[in-house]
Biopython code that builds the backbone (N, CA, C, O; Angstrom):
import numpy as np
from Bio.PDB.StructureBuilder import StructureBuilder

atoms = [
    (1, "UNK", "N", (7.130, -15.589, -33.533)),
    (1, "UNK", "CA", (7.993, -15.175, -32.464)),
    (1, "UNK", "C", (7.531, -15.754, -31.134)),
    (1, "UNK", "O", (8.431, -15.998, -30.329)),
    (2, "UNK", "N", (6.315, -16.007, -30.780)),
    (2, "UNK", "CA", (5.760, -17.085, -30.038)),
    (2, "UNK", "C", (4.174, -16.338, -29.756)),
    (2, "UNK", "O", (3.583, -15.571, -30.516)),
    (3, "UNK", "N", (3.779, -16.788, -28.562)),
    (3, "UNK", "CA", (2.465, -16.491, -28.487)),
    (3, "UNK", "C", (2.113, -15.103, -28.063)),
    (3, "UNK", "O", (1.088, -14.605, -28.529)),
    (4, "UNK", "N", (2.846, -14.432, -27.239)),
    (4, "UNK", "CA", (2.555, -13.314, -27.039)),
    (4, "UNK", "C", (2.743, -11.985, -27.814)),
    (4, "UNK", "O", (2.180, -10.898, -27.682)),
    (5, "UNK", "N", (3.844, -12.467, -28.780)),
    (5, "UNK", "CA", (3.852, -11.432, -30.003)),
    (5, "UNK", "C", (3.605, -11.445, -31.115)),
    (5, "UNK", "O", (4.087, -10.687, -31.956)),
    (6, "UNK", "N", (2.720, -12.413, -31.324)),
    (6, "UNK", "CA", (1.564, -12.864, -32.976)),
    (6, "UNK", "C", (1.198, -11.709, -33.199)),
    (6, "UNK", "O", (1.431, -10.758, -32.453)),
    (7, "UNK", "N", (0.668, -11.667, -34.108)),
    (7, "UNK", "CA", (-0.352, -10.345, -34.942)),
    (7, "UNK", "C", (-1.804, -10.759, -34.333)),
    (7, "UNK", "O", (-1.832, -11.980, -34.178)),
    (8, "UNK", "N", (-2.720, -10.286, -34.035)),
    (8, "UNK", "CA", (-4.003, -10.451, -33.547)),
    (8, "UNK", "C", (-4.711, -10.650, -34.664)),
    (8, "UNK", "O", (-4.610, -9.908, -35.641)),
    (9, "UNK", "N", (-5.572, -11.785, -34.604)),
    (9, "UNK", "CA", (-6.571, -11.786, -35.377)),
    (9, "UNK", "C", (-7.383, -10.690, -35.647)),
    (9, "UNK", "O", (-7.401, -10.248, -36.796)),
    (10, "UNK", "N", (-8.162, -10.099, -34.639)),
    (10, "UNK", "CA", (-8.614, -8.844, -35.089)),
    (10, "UNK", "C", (-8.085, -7.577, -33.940)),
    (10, "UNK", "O", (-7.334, -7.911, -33.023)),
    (11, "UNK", "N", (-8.402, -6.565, -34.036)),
    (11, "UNK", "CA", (-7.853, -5.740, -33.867)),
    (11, "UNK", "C", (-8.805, -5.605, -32.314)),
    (11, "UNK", "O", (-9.705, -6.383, -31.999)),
    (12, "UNK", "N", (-8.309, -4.355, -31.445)),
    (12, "UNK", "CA", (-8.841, -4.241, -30.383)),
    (12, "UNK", "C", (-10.161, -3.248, -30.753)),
    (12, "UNK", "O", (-10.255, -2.376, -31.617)),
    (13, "UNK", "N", (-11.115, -3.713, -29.783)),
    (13, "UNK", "CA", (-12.130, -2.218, -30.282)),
    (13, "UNK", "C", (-12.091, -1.019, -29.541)),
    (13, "UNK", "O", (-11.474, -0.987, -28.476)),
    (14, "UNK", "N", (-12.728, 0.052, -30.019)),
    (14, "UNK", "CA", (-12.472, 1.111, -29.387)),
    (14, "UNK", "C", (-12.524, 0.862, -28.090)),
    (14, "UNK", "O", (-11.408, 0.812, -27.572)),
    (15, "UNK", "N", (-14.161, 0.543, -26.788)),
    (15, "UNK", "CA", (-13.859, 1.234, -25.759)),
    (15, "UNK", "C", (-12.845, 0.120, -25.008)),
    (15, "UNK", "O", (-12.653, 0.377, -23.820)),
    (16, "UNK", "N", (-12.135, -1.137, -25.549)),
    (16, "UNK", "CA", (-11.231, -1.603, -25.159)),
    (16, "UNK", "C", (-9.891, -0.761, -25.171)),
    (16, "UNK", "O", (-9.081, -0.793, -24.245)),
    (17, "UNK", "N", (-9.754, -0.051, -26.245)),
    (17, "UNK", "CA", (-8.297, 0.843, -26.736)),
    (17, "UNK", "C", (-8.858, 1.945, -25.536)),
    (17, "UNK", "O", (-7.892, 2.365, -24.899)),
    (18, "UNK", "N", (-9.547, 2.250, -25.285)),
    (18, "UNK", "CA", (-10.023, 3.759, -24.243)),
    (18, "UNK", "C", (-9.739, 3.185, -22.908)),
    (18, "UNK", "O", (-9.133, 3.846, -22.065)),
    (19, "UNK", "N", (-10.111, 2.106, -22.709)),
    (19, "UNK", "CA", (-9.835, 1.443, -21.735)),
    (19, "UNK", "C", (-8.081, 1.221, -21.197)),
    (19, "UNK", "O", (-7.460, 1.449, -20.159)),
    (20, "UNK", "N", (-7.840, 0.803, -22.192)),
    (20, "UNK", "CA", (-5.830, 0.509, -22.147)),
    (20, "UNK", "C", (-5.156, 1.558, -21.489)),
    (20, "UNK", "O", (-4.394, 1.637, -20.525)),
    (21, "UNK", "N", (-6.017, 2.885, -22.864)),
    (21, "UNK", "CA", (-5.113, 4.273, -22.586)),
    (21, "UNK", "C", (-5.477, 4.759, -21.386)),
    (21, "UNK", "O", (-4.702, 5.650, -21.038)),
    (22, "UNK", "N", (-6.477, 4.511, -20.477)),
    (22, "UNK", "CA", (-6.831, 5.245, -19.673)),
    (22, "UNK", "C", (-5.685, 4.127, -18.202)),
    (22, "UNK", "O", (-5.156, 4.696, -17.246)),
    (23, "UNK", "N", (-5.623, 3.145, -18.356)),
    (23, "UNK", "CA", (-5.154, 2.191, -17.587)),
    (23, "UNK", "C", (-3.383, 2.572, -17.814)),
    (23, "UNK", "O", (-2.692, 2.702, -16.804)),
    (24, "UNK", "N", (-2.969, 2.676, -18.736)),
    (24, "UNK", "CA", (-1.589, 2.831, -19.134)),
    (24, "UNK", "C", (-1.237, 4.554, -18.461)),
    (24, "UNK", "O", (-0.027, 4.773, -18.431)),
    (25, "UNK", "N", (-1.923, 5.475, -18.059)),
    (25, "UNK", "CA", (-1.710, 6.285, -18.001)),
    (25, "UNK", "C", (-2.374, 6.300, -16.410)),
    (25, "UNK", "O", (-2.195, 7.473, -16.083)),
    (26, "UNK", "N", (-2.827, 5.838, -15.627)),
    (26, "UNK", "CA", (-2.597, 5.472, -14.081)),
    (26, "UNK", "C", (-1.801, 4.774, -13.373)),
    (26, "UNK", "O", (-1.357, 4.848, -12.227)),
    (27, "UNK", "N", (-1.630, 3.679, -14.752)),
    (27, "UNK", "CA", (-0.118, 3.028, -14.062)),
    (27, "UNK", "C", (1.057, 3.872, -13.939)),
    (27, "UNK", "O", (1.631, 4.239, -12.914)),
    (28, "UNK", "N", (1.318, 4.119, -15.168)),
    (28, "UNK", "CA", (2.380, 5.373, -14.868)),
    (28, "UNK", "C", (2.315, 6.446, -14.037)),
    (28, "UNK", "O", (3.267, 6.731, -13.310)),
    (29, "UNK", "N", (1.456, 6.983, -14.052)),
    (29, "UNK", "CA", (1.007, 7.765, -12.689)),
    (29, "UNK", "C", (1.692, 7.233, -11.053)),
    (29, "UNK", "O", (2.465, 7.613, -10.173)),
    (30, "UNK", "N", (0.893, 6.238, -11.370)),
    (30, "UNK", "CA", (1.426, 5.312, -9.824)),
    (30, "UNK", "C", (2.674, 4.748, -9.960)),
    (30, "UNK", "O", (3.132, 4.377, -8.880)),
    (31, "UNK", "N", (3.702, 4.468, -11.344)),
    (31, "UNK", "CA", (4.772, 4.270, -10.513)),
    (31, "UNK", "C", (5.803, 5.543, -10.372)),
    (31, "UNK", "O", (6.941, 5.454, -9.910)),
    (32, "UNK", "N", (5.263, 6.592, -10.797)),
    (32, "UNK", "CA", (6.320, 7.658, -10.367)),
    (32, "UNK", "C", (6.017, 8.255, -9.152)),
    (32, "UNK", "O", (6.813, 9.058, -8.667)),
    (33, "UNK", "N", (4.385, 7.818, -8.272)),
    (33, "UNK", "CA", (4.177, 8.072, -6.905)),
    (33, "UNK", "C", (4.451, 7.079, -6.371)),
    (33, "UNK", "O", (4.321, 6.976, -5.151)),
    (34, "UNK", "N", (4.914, 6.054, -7.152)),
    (34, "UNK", "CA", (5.809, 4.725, -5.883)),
    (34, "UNK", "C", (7.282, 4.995, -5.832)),
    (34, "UNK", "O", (8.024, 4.820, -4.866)),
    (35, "UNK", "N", (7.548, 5.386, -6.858)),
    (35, "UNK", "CA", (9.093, 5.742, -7.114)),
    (35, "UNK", "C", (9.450, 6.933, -5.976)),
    (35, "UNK", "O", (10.352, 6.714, -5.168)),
    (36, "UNK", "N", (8.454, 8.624, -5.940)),
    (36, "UNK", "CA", (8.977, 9.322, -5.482)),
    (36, "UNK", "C", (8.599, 8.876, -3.701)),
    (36, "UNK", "O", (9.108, 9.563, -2.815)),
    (37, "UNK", "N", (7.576, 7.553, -3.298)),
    (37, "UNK", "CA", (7.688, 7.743, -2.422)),
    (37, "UNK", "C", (8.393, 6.429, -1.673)),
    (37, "UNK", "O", (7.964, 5.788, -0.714)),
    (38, "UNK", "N", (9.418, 6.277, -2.314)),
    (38, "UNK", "CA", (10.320, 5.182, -2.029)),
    (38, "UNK", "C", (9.525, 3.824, -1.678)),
    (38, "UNK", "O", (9.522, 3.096, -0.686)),
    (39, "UNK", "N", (8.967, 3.800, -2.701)),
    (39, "UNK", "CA", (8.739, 2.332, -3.162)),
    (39, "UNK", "C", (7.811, 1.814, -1.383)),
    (39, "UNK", "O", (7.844, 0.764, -0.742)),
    (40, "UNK", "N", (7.283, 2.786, -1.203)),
    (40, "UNK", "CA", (6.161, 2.457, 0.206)),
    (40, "UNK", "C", (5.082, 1.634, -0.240)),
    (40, "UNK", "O", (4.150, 1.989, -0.962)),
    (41, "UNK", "N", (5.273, 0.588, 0.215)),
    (41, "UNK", "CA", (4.219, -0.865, 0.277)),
    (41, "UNK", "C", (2.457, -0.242, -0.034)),
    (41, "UNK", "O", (1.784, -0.741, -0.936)),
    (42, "UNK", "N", (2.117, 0.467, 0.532)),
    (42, "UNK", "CA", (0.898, 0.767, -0.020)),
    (42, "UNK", "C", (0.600, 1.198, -1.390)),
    (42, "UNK", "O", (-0.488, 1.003, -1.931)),
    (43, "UNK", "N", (1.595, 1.788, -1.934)),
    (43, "UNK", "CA", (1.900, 2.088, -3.665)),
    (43, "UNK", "C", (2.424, 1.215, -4.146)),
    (43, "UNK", "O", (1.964, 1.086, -5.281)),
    (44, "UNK", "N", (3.112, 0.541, -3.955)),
    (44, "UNK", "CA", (3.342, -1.162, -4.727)),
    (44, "UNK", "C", (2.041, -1.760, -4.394)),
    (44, "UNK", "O", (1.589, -2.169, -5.463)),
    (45, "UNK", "N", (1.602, -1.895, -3.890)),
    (45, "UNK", "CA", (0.352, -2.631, -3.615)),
    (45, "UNK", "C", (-0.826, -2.199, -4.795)),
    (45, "UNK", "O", (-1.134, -3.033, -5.646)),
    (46, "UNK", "N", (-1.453, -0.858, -4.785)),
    (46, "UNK", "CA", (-1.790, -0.453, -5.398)),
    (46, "UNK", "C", (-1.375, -0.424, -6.732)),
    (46, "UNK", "O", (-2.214, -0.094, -7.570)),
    (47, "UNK", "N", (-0.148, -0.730, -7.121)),
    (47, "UNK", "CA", (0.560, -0.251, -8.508)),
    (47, "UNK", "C", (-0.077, -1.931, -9.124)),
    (47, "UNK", "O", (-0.572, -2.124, -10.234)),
    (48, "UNK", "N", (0.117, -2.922, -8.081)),
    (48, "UNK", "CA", (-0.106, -4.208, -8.744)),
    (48, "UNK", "C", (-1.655, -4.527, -8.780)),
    (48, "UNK", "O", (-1.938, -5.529, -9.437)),
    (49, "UNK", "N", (-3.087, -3.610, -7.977)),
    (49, "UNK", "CA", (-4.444, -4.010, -8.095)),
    (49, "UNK", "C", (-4.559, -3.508, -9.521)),
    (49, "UNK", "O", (-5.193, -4.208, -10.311)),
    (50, "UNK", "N", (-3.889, -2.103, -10.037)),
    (50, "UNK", "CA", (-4.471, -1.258, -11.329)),
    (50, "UNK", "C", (-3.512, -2.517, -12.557)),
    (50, "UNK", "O", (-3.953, -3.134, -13.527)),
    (51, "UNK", "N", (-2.280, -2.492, -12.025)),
    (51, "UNK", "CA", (-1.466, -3.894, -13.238)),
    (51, "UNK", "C", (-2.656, -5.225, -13.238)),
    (51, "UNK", "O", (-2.950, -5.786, -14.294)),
    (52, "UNK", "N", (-3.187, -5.567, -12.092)),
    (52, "UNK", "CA", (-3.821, -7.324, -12.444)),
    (52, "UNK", "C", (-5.169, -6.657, -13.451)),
    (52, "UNK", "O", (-5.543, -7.232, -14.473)),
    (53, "UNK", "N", (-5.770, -5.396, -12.960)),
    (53, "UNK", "CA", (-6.715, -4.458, -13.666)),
    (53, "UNK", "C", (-6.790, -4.863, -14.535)),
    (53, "UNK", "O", (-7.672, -5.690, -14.770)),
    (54, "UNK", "N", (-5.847, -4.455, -15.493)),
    (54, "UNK", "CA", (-5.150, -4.026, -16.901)),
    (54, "UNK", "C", (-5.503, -5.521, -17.329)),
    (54, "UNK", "O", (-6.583, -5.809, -17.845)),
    (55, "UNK", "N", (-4.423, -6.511, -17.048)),
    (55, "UNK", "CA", (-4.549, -8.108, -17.385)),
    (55, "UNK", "C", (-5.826, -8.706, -17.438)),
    (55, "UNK", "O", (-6.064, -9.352, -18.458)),
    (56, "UNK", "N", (-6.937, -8.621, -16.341)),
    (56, "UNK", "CA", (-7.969, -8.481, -16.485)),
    (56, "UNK", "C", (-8.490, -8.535, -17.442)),
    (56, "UNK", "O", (-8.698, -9.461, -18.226)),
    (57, "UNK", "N", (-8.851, -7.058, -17.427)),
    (57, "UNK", "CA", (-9.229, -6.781, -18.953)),
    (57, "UNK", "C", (-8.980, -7.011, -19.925)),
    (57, "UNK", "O", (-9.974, -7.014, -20.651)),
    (58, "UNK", "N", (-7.982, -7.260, -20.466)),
    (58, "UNK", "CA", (-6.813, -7.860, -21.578)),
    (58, "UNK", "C", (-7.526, -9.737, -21.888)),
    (58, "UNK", "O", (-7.533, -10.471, -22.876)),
    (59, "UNK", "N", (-8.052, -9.884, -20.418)),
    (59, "UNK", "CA", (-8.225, -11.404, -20.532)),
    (59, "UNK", "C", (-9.682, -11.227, -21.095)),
    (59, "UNK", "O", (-9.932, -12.055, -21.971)),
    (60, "UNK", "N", (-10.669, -10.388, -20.824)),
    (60, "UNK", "CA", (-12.089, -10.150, -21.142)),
    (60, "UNK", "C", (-12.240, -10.081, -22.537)),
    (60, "UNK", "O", (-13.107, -10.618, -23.226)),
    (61, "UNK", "N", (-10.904, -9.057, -23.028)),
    (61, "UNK", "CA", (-11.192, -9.008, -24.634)),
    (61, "UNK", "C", (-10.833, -10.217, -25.259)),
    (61, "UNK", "O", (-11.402, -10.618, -26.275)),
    (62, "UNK", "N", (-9.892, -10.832, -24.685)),
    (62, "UNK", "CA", (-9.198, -12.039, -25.282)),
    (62, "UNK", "C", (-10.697, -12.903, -25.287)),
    (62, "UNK", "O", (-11.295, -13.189, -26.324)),
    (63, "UNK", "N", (-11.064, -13.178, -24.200)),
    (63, "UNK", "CA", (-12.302, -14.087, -24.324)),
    (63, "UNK", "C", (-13.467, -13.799, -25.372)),
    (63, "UNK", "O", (-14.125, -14.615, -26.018)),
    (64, "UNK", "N", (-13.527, -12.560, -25.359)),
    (64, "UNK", "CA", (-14.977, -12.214, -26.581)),
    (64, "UNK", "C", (-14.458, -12.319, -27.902)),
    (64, "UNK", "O", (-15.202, -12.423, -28.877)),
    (65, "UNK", "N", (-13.158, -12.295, -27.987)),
    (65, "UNK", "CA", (-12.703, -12.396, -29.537)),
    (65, "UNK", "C", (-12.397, -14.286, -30.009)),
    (65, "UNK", "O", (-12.075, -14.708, -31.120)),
    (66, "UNK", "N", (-12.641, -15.110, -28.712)),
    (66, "UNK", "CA", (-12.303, -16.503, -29.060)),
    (66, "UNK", "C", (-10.749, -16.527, -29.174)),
    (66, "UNK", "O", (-10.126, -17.072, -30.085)),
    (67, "UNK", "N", (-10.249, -15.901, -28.185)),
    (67, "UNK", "CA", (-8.368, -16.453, -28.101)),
    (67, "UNK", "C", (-8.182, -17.480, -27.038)),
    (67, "UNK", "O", (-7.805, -17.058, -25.944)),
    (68, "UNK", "N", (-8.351, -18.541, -27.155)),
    (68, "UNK", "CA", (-8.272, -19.136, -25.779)),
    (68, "UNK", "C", (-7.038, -19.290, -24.677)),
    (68, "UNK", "O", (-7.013, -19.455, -23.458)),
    (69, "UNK", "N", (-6.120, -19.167, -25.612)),
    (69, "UNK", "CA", (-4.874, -19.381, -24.891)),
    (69, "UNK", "C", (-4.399, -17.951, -24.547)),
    (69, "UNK", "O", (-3.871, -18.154, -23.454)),
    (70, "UNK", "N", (-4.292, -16.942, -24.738)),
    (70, "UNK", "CA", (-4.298, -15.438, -24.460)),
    (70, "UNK", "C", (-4.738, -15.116, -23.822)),
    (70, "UNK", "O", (-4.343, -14.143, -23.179)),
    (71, "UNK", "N", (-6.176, -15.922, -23.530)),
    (71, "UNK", "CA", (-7.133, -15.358, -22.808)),
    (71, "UNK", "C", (-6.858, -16.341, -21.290)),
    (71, "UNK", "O", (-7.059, -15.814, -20.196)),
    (72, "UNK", "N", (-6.531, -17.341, -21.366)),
    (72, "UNK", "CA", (-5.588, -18.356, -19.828)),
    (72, "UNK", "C", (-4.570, -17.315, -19.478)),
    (72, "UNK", "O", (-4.539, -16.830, -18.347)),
    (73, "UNK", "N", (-3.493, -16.857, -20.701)),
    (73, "UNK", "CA", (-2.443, -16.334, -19.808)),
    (73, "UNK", "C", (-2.713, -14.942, -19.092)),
    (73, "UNK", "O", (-2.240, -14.620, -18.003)),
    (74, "UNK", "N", (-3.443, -14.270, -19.782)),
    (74, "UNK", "CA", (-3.901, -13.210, -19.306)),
    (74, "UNK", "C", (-4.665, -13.210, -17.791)),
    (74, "UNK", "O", (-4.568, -12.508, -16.784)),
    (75, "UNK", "N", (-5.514, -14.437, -18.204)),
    (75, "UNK", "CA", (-6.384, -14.365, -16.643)),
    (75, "UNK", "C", (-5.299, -14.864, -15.563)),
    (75, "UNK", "O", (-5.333, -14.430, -14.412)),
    (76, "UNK", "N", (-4.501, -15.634, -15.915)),
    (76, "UNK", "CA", (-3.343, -16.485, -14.534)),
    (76, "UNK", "C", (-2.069, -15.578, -14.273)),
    (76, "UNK", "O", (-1.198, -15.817, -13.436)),
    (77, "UNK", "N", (-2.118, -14.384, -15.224)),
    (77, "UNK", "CA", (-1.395, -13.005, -14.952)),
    (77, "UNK", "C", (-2.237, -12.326, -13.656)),
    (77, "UNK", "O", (-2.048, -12.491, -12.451)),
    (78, "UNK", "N", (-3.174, -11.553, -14.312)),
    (78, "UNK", "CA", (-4.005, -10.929, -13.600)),
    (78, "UNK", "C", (-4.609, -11.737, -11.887)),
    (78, "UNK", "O", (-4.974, -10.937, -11.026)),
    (79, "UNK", "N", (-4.648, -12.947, -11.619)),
    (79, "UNK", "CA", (-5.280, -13.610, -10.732)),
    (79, "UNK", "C", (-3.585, -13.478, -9.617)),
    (79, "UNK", "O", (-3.708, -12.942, -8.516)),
    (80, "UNK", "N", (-1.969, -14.070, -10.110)),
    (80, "UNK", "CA", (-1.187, -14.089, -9.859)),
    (80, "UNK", "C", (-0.708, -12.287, -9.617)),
    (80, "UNK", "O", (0.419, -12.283, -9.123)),
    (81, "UNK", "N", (-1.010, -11.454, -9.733)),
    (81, "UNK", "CA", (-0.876, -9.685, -9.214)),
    (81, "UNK", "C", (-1.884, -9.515, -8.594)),
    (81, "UNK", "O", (-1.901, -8.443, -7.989)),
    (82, "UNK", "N", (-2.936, -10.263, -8.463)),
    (82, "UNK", "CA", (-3.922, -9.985, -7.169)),
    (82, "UNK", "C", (-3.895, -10.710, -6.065)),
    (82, "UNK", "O", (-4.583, -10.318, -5.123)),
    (83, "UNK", "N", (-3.056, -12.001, -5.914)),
    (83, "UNK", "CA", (-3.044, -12.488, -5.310)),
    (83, "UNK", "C", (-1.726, -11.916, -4.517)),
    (83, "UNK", "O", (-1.671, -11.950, -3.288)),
    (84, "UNK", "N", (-0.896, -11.501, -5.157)),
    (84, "UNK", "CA", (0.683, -10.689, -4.594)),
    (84, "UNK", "C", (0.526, -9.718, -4.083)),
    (84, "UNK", "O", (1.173, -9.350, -3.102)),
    (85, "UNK", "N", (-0.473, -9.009, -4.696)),
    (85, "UNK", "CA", (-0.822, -7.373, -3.390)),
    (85, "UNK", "C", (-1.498, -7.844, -2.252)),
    (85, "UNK", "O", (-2.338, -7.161, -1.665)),
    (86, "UNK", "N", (-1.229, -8.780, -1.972)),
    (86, "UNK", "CA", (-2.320, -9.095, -0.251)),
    (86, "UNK", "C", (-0.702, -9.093, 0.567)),
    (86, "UNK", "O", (-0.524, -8.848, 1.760)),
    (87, "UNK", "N", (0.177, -9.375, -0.273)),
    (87, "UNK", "CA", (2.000, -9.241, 0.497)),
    (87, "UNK", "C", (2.085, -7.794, 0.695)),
    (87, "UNK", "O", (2.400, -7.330, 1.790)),
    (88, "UNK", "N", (1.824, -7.083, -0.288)),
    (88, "UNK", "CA", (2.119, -5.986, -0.232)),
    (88, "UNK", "C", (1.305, -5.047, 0.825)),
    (88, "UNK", "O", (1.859, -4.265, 1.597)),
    (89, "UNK", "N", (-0.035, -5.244, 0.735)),
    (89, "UNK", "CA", (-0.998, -4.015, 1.396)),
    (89, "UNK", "C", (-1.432, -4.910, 2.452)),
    (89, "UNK", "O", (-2.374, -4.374, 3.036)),
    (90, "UNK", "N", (-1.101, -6.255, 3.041)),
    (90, "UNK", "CA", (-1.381, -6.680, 4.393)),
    (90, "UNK", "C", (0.026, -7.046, 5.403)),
    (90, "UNK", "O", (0.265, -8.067, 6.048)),
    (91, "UNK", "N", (0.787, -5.842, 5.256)),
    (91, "UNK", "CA", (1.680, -5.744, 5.806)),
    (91, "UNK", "C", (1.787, -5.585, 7.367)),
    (91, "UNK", "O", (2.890, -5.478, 7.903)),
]
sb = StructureBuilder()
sb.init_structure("model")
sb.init_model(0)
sb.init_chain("A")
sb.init_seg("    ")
for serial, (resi, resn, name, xyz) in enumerate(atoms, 1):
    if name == "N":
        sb.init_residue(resn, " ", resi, " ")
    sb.init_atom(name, np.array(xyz, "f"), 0.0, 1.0, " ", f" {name:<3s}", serial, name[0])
structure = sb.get_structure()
């Protein structure tokens, strides 16, 4: 289906999966405090340091497991949402 929706060679390890869930559940957090506070630039800002976070990390595991190309898109995700919250929170 292409590269981003292969089956993984191996599976994620735990404190990577602890890691996700704990990340997946601040994001959401933050976008229903960006949502209720009408989308105010300091919570978009923030919503995108904890998103490049996430990618980040995503790129760290990719690297220790030998994905190389997963592990590029991930990092030029994550580098490209950190570089976009300087729009957002240097307003």
């Amino acid at each position: 289906m292409g590269l981003l929706f292969e089956k993984r060679k191996q599976e994620s390890s735990k404190p990577f999966k602890v890691i996700n869930y704990i990340m997946i559940a601040i994001l959401l957090l933050l976008l229903f405090i960006t949502i209720l506070n009408d989308f105010n630039s300091i919570y978009v800002g923030t919503l995108f340091i904890f998103l490049g976070g996430s990618f980040f990390i995503d790129a760290i595991e990719n690297f220790l497991n030998k994905e190389q190309k997963k592990f590029i898109i991930n990092l030029g995700l994550a580098i490209i949402l950190f570089v976009s919250t300087s729009s957002f929170l240097l307003n």
